[in-house]
C-alpha positions in Angstrom: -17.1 6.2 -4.9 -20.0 4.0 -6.3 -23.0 6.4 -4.9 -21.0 9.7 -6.4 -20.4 7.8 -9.5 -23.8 6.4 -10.1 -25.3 9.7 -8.9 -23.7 11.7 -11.6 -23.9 9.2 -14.2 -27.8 9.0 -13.7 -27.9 13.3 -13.0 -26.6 13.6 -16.8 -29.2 11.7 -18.3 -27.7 7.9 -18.5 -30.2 5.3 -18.1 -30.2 3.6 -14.5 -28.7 0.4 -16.1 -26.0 1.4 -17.8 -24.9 3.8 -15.3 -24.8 1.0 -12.7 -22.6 -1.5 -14.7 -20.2 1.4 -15.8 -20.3 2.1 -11.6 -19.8 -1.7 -11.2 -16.6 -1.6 -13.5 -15.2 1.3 -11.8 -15.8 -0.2 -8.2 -12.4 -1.8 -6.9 -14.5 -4.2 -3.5 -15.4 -7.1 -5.9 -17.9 -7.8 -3.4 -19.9 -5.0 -4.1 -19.4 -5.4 -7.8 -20.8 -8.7 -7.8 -23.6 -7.0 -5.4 -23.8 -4.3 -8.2 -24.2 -7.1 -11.1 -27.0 -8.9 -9.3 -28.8 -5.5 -8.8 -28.9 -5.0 -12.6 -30.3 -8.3 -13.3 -32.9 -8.1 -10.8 -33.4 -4.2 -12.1 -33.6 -6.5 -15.7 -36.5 -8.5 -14.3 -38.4 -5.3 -13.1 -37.8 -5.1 -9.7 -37.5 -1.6 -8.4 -33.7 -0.1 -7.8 -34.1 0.3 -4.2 -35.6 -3.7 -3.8 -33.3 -5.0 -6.5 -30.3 -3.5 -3.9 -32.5 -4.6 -0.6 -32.0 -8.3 -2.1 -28.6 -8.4 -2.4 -27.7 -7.8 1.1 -24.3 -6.6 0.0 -25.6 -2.8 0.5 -26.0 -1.2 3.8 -29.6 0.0 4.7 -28.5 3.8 4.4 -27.9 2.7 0.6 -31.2 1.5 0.3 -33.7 3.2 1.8 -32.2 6.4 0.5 -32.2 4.5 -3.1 -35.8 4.0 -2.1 -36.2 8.0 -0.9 -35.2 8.8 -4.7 -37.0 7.0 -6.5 -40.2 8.2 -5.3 -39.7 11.4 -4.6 -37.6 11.5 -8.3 -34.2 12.8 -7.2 -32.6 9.8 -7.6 -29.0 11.4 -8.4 -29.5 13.9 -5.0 -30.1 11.3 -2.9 -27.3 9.1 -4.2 -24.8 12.5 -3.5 -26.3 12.7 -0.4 -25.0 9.0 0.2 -21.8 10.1 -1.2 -21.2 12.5 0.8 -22.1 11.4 3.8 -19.5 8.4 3.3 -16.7 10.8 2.2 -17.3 12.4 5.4 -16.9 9.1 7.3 -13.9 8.3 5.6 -12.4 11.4 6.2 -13.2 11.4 9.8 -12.1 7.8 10.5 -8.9 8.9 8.7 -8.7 11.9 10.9 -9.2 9.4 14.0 -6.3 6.8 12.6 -4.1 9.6 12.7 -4.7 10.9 15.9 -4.3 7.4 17.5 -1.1 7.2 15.4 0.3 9.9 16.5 1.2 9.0 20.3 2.6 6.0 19.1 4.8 7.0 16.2 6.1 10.2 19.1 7.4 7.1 21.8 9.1 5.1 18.6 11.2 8.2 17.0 11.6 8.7 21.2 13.0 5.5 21.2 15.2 5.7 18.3 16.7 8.6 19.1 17.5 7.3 22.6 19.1 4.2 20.9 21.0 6.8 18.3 22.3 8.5 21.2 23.5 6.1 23.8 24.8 4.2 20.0 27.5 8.3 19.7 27.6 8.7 23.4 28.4 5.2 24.6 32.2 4.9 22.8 33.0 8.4 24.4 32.1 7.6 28.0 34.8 4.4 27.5 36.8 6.3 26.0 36.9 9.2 28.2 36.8 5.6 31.3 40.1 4.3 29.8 42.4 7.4 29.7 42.6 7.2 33.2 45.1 4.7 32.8 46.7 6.4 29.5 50.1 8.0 30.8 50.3 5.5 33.8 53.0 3.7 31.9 54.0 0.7 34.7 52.7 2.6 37.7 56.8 3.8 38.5 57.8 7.3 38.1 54.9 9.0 37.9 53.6 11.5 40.4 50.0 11.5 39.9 48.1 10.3 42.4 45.2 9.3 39.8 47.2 7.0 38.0 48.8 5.4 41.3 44.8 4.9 42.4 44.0 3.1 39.2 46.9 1.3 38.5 48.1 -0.3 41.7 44.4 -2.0 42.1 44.1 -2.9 38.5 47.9 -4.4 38.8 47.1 -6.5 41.8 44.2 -8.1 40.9 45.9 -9.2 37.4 49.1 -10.2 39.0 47.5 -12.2 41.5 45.6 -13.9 38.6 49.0 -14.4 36.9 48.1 -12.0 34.1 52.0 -10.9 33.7 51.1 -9.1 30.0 48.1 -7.1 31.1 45.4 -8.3 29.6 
């Protein structure tokens, strides 16, 4: 956001100092806007713009030497939308990256919760559907089914012989 700034700040016509602390106030990374507030005071002293940035060590070498590229060839504001660019494209294709990594991931969790939704609807049906097998068994007498004879008579034992007489 800096380079495209600066670059068309100094393309219409606004002196290279001004242009960099109105950059420098717009810039959000605090340490490049300290970077950018050393630049102008070396710029200040005399220093050139591309060695005034050099010294700071705050900008990458891409910066520089294509701050360097402009101001001797003149194009100062082309090369700083070249920078611009090019970063806006990096951005946009780590972004692009991010997202595909993301995706895999974000596919097993809704997986997952949609399992967990599932089993949380399907769960109370299969016990529910479980315990009617005993439903219309009444005490095991008088019925004919055979079903309710199979399920009752083991389920009696075993809680008679524990001394459950209530059936619990």
């Amino acid at each position: 956001r800096f380079a495209a700034l600066f670059a068309t700040l100094y393309g219409a016509g606004i002196n290279v100092i001004d242009a960099l602390r109105t950059s420098a106030g717009a810039t959000a990374n605090l340490a490049l806007r300290a970077g950018l507030h050393e630049a102008v005071t070396r710029i200040e002293q005399g220093q050139p713009i591309s060695a005034a940035f050099e010294a700071t060590s705050v900008f990458p070498p891409l910066v520089t030497r294509m701050l360097h590229l402009g101001e001797h060839t003149g194009a100062l504001d082309e090369a700083l939308g070249k920078v611009a660019s090019l970063y806006r494209r990096d951005v946009a294709e780590g972004i692009a990256r991010l997202q595909a990594a993301a995706e895999p991931a974000l596919t097993v969790v809704m997986g997952g919760l949609l399992l967990w939704i599932a089993s949380a609807v399907l769960g109370p049906i299969y016990d529910l559907n479980t315990n009617v097998g005993l439903a219309g068994c009444g005490d095991g007498t008088g019925t004919s089914s055979t079903r309710c004879a199979e399920v009752w008579q083991p389920w009696q034992a075993q809680h008679l012989q524990a001394g459950d007489t209530d059936g619990d």
